[in-house]
Structure formats: C-alpha cells, structure tokens
TIVO-2410 file (N, C-alpha, C; in nm, 3 decimals):
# residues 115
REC num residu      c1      c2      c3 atome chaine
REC   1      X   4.284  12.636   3.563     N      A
REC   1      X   4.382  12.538   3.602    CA      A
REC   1      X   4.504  12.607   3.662     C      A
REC   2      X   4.569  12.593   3.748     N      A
REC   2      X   4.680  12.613   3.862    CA      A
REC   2      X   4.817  12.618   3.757     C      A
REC   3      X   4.923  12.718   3.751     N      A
REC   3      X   5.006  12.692   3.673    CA      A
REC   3      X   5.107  12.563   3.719     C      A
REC   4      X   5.174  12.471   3.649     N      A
REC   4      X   5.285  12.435   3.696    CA      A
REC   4      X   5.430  12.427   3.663     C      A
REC   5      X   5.434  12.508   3.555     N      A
REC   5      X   5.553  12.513   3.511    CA      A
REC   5      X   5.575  12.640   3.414     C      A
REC   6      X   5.714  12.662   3.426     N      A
REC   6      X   5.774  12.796   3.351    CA      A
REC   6      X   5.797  12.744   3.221     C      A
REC   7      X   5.761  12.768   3.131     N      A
REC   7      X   5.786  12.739   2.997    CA      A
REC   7      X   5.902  12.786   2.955     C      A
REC   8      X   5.973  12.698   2.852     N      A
REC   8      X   6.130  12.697   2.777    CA      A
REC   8      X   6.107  12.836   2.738     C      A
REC   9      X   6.218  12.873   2.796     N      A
REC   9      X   6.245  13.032   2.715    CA      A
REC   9      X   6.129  13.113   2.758     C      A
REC  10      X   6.066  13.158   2.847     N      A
REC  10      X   5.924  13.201   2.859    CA      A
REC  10      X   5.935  13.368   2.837     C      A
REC  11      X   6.071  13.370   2.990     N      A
REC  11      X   6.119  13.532   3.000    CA      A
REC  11      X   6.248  13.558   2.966     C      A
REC  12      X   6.303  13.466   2.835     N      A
REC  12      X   6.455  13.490   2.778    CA      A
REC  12      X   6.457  13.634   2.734     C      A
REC  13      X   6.591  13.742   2.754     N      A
REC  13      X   6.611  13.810   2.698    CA      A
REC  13      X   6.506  13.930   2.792     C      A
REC  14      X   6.436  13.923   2.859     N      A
REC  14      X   6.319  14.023   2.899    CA      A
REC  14      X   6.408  14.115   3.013     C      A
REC  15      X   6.524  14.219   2.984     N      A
REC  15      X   6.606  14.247   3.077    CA      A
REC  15      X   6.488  14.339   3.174     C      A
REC  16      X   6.391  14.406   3.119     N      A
REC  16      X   6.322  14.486   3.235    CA      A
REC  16      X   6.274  14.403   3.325     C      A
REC  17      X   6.251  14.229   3.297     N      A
REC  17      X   6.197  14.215   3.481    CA      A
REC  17      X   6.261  14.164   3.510     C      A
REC  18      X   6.322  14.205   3.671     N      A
REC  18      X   6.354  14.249   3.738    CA      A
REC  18      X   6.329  14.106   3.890     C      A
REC  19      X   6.236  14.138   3.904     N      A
REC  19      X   6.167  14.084   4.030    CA      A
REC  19      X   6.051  13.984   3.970     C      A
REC  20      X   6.057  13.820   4.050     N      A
REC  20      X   5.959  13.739   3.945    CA      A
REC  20      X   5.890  13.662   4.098     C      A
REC  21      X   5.768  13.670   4.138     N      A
REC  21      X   5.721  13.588   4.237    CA      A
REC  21      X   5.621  13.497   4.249     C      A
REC  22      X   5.697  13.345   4.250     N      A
REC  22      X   5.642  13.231   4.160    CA      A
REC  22      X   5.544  13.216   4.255     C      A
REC  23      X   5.497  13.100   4.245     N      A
REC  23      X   5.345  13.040   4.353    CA      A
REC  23      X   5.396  12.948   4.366     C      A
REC  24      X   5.328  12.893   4.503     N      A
REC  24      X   5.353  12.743   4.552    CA      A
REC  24      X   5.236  12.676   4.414     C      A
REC  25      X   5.306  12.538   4.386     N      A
REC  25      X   5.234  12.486   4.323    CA      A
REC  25      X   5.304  12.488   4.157     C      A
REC  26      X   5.423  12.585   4.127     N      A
REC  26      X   5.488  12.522   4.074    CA      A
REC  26      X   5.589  12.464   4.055     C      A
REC  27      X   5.603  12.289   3.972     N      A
REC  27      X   5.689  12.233   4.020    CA      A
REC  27      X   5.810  12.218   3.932     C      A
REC  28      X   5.845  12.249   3.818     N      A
REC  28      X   5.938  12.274   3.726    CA      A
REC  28      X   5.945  12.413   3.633     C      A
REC  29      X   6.088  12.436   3.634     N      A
REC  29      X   6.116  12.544   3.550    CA      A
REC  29      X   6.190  12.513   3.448     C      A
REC  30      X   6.194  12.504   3.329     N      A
REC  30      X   6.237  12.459   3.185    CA      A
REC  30      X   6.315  12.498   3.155     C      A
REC  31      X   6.431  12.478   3.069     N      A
REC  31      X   6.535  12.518   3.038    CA      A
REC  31      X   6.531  12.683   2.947     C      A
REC  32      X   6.621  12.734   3.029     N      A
REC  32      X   6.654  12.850   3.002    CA      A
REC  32      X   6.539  12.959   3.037     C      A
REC  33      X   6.456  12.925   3.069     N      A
REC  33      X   6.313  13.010   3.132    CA      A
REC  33      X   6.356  13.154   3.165     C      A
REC  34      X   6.470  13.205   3.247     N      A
REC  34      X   6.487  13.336   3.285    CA      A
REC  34      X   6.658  13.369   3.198     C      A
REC  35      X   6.657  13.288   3.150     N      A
REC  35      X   6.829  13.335   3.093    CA      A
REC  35      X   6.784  13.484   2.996     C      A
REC  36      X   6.899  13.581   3.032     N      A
REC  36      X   6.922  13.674   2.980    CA      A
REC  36      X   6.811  13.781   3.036     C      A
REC  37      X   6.771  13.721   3.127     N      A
REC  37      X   6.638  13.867   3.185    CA      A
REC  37      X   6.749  13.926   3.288     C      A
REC  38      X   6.692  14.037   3.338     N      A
REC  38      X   6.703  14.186   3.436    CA      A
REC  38      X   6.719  14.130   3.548     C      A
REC  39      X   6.673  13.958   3.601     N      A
REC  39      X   6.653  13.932   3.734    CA      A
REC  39      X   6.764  14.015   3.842     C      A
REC  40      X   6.729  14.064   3.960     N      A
REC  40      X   6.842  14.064   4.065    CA      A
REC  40      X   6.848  13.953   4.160     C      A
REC  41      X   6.751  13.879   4.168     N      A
REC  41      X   6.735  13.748   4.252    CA      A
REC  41      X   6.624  13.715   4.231     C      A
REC  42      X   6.648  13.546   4.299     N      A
REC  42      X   6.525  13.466   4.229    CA      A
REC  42      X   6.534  13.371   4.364     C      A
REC  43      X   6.401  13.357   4.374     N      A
REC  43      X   6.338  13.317   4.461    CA      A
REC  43      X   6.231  13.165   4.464     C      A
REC  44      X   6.288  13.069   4.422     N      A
REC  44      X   6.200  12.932   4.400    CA      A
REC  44      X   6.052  12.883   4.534     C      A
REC  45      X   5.969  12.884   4.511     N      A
REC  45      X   5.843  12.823   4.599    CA      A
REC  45      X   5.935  12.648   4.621     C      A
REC  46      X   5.850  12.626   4.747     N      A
REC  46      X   5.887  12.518   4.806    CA      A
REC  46      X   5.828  12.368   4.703     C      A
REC  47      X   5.696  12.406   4.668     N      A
REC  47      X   5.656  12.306   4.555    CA      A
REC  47      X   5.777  12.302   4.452     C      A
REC  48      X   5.891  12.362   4.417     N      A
REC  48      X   5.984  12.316   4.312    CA      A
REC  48      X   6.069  12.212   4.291     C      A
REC  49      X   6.044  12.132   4.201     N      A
REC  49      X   6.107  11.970   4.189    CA      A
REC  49      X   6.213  11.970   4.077     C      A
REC  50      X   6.224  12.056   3.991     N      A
REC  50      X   6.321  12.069   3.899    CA      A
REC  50      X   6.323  12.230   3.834     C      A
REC  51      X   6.464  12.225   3.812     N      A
REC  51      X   6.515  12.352   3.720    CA      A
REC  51      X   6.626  12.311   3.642     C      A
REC  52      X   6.550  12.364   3.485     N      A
REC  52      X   6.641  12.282   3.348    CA      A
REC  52      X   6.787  12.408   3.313     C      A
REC  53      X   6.830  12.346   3.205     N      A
REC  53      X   6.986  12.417   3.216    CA      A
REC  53      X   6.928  12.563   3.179     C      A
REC  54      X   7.036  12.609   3.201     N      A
REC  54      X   7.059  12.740   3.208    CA      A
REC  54      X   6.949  12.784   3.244     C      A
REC  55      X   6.885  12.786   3.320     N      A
REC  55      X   6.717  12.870   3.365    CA      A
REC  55      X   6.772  13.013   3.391     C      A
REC  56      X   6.855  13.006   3.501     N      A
REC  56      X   6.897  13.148   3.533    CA      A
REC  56      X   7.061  13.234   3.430     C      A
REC  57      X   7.117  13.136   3.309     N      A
REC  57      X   7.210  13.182   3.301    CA      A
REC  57      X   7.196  13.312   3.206     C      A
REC  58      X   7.309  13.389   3.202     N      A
REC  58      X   7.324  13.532   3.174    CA      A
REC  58      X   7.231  13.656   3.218     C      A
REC  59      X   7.244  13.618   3.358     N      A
REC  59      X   7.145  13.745   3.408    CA      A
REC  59      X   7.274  13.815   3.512     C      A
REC  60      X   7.312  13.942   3.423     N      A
REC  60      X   7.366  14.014   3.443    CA      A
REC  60      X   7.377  14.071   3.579     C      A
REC  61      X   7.290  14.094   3.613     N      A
REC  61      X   7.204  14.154   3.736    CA      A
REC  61      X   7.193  14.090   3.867     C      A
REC  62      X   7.166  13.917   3.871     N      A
REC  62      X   7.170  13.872   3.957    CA      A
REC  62      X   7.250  13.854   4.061     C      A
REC  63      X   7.221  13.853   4.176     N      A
REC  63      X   7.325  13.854   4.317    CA      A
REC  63      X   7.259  13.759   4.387     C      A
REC  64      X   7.116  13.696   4.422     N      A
REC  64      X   7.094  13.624   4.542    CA      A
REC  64      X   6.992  13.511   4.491     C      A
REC  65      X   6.983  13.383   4.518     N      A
REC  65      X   6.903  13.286   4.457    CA      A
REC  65      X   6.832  13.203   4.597     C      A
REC  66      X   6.743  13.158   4.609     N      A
REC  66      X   6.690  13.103   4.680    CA      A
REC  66      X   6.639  12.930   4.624     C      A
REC  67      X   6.710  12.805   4.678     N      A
REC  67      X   6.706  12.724   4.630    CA      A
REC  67      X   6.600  12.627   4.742     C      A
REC  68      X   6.482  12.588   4.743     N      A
REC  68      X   6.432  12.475   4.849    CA      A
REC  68      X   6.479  12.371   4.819     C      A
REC  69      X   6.487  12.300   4.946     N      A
REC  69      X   6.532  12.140   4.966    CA      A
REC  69      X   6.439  12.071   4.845     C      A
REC  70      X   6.350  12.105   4.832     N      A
REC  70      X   6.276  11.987   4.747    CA      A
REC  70      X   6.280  11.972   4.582     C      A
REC  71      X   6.432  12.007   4.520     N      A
REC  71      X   6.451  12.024   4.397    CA      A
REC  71      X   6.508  11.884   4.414     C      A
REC  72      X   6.468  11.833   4.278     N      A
REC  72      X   6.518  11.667   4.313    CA      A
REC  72      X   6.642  11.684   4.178     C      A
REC  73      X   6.586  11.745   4.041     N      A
REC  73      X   6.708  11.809   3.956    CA      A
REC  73      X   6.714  11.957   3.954     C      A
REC  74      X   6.888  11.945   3.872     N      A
REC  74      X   6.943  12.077   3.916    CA      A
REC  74      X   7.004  12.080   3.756     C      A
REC  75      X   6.982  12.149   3.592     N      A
REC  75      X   7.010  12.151   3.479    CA      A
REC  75      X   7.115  12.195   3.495     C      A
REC  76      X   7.258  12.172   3.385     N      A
REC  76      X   7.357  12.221   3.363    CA      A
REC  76      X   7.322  12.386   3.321     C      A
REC  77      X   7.450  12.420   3.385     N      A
REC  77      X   7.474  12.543   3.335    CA      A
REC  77      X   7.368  12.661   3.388     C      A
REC  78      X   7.332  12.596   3.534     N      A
REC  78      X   7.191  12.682   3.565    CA      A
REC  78      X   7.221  12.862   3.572     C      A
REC  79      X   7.338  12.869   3.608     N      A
REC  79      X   7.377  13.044   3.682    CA      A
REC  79      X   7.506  13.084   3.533     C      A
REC  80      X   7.513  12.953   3.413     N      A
REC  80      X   7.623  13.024   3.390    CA      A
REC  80      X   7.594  13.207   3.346     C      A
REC  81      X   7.754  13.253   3.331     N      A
REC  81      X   7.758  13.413   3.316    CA      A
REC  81      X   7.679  13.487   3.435     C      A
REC  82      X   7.646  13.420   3.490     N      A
REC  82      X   7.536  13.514   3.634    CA      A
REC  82      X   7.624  13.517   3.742     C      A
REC  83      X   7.634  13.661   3.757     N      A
REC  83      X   7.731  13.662   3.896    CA      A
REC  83      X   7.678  13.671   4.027     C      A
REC  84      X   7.658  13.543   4.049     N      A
REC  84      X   7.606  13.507   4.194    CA      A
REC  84      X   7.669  13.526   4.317     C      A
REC  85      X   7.627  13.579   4.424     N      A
REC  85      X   7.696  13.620   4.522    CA      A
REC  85      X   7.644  13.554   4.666     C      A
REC  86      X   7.541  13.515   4.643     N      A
REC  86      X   7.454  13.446   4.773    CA      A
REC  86      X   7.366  13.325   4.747     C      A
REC  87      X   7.374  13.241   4.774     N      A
REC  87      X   7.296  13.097   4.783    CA      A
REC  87      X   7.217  13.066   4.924     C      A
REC  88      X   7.063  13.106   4.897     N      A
REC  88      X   7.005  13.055   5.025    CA      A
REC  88      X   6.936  12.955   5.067     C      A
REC  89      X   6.929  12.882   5.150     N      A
REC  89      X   6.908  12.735   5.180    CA      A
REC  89      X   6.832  12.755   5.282     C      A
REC  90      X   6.716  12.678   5.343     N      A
REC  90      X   6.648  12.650   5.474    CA      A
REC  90      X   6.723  12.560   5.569     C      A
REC  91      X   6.809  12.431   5.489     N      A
REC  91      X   6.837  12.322   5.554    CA      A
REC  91      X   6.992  12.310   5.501     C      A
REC  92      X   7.057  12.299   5.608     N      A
REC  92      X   7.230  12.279   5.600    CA      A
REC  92      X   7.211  12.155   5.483     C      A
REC  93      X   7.165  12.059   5.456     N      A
REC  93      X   7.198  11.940   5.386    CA      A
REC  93      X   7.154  12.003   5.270     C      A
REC  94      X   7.052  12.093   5.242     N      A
REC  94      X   7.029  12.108   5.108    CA      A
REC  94      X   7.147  12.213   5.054     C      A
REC  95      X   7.180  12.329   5.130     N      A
REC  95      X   7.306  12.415   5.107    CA      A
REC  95      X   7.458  12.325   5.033     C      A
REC  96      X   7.461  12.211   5.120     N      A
REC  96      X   7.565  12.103   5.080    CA      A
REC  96      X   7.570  12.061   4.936     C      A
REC  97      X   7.449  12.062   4.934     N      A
REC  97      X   7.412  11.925   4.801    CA      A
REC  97      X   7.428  12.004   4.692     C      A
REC  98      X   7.328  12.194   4.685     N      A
REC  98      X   7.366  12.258   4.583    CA      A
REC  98      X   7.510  12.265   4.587     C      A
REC  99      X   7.582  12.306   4.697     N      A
REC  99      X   7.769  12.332   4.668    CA      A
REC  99      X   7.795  12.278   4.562     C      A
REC 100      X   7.755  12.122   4.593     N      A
REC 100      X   7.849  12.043   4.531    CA      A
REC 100      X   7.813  12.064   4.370     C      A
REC 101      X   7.711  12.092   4.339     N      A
REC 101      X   7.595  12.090   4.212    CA      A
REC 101      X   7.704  12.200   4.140     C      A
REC 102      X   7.713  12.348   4.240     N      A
REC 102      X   7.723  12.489   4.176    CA      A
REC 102      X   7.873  12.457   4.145     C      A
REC 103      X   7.949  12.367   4.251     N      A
REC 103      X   8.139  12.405   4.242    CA      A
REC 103      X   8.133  12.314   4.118     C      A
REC 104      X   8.075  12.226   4.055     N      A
REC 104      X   8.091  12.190   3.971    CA      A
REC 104      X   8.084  12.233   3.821     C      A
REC 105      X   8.002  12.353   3.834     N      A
REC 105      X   7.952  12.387   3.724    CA      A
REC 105      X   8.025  12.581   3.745     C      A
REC 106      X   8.131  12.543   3.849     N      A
REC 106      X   8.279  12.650   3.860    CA      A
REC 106      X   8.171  12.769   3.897     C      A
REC 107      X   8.126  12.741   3.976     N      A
REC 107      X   7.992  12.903   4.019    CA      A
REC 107      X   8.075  12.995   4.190     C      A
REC 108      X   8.085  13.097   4.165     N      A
REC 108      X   8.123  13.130   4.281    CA      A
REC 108      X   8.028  13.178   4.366     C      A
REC 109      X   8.025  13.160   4.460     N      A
REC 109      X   7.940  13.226   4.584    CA      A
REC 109      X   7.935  13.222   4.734     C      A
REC 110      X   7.854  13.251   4.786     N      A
REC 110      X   7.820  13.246   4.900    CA      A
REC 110      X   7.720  13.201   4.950     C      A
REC 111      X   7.729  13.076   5.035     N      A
REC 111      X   7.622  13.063   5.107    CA      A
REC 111      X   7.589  13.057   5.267     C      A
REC 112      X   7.446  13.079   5.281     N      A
REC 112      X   7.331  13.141   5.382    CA      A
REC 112      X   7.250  13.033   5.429     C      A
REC 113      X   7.267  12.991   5.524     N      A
REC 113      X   7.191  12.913   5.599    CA      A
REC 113      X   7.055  12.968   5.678     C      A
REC 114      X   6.943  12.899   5.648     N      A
REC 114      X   6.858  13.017   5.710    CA      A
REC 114      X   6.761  12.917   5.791     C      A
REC 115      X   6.783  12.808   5.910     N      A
REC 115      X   6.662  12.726   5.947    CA      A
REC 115      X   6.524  12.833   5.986     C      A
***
C-alpha cells in the first residue's frame, strides 16, 4: 500500500536527519512529525493537503522550506523556534496566502517565487 501520511511525532527529536524526500502521493503530515530533527530544509510533494502544528518546529538547522499551492491546512506553530530564512512557492498567490499564515504565527523570512 502507497504511504500517505507522516505519522505524529514519527522523526521528533531525530537531529541526524538531515535531508527527508517525501513522494508524491503523500497527502498529510501530522502534528509535530519533524519537530526537533537535524532538518536543513524541507521540501513538501505537490500531493500535500495538510501540515499539523508544529511539524517543522524546533529544527535548529533549518533555512529553506518548500510549500505547494495545494495545502488546503497550515497547523499552528508550524516553523516555531526554526529559523527560517527562505519560503518557496511555484505560484505568487500561494507565496501570499502562506505570508499571511507565517506573519501570523511572527515567522521571519524570505520569500522565492519560482513559476
């Protein structure tokens, strides 16, 4: 069977990885799934429809996230403690929509438009 989802807490705390490269085909990531790992960036497949709170928070390490248009939710507290430096988007409207998601949840960064 095809995976479709990152299980709660799956890679909490796992600071050695580093680098994680999901598959199309899954469509949710559960709360807190990568908090406290090694990530340096994270990279979502286009099949992704949700990411629960804190998935990515306290990853020390992180600098660059890759978000597709087709996340319909976005969990509190997704990047907290993660010092994010780059937000990448395919589509100007989806870049917008996270802004508004990340300035809310006081995230600093930068974002990358990439059609």
């Amino acid at each position: 069977l095809p995976v479709e989802k990152i299980g709660k807490t799956a890679f909490r705390g796992m600071t050695h990885v580093k680098t994680v490269t999901l598959p199309e085909g899954i469509i949710r990531i559960r709360d807190g799934a990568f908090k406290g790992s090694g990530l340096t960036e994270f990279s979502a497949p286009g099949s992704l429809l949700s990411i629960g709170d804190e998935a990515l928070a306290d990853c020390p390490d992180l600098g660059k996230v890759y978000l597709p248009e087709t996340i319909l939710q976005i969990g509190e507290n997704i990047l907290e403690n993660s010092p994010l430096s780059v937000l990448e988007c395919k589509t100007q409207a989806a870049c917008l929509r996270f802004s508004c998601i990340l300035q809310m949840q006081k995230i600093n960064y930068f974002t990358q438009f990439f059609p």
